[in-house]
C-alpha positions in Angstrom: 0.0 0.0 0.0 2.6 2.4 1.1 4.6 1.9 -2.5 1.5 2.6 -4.5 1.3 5.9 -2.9 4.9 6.4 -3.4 4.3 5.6 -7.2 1.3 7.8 -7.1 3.0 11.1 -5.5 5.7 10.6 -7.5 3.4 10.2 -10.8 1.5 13.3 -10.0 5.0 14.9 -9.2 6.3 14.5 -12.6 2.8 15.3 -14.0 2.8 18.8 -12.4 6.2 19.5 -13.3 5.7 18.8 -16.7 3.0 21.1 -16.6 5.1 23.6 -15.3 7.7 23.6 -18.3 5.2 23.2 -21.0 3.5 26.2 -19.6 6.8 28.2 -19.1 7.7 27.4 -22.7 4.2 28.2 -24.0 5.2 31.1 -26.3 8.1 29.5 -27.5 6.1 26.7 -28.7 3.4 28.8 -30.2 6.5 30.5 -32.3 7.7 27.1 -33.6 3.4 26.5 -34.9 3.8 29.8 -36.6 6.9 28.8 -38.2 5.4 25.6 -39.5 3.2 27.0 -40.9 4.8 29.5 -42.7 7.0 27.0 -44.1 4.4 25.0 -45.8 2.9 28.4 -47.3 6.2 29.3 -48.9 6.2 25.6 -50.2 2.7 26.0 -52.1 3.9 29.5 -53.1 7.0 28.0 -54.8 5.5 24.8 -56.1 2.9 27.4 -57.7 5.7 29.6 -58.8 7.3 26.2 -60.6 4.6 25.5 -62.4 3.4 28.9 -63.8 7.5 29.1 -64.7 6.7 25.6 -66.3 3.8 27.1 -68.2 6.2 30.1 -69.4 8.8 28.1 -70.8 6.2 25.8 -73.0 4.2 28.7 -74.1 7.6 29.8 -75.6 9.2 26.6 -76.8 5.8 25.7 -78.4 5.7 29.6 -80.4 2.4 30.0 -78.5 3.6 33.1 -76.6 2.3 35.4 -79.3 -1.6 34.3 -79.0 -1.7 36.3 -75.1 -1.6 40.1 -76.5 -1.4 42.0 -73.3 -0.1 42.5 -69.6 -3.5 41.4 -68.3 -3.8 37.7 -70.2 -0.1 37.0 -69.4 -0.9 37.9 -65.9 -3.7 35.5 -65.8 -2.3 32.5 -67.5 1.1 32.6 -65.7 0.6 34.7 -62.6 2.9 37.6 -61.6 7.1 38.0 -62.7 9.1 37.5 -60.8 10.6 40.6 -61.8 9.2 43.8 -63.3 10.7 47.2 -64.7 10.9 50.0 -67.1 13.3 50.4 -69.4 14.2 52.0 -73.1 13.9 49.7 -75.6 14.3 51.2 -79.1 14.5 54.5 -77.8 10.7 54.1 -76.6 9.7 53.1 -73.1 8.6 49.6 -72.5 8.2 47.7 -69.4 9.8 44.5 -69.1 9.1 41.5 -67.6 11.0 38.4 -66.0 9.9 35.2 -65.6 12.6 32.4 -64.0 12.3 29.8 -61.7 11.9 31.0 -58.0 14.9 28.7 -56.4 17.8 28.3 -59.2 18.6 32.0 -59.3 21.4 31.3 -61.3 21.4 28.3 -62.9 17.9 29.3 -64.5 16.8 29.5 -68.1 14.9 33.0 -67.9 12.3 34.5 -70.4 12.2 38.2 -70.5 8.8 39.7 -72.0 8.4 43.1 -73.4 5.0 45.2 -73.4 4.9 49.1 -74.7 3.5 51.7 -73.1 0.0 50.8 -73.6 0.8 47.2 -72.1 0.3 45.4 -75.3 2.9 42.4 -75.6 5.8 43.4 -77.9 8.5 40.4 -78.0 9.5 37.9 -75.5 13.2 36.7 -74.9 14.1 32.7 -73.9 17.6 32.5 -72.3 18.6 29.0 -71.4 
């Protein structure tokens, strides 16, 4: 009798101290939930960023990069660049896209697309 309530005191010991540490490391743990979960949104938002990159370099291996006329259809079909700016082109002012995939900065083929000033598609550039 007396060593079940050993066992017992000693059970409820380690249960309460337990306790004590989960509860003292409560924010800690909360951070490392966050975390997770950031993680596995920035591995949908690459996986999706793969596969409009994917969709980019088909639509220009395949010479179907000429049927999307403007900012606004390229936008919907392959989502956002990765990298936008204005530049002269020509001596006029077009804005240029970039489209390469989100990881393999440098070791990336790369397709650069042109739109003039009214946002119409000009030309597109492949770089393997």
């Amino acid at each position: 009798m007396r060593y079940i309530i050993v066992v017992a005191f000693i059970f409820l010991l380690c249960v309460s101290l337990c306790g004590c540490c989960i509860l003292s490391h409560m924010n800690e743990l909360i951070v490392l939930k966050r975390f997770a979960a950031g993680q596995e949104e920035i591995s949908t938002l690459i996986q999706q960023q793969e596969q409009a990159f994917s969709r980019v370099i088909e639509a220009v291996k395949s010479g179907q990069m000429g049927m999307y006329k403007d900012k606004d259809s390229i936008m919907k079909t392959f989502g956002p660049p990765v990298f936008s700016r204005t530049k002269i082109k020509d001596g006029t002012p077009c804005e240029v896209w970039l489209y390469r995939h989100p990881i393999k900065y440098f070791n990336s083929a790369k397709v650069y697309i042109f739109f003039n000033k009214n946002g119409k598609l000009k030309e597109w550039k492949y770089v393997p």
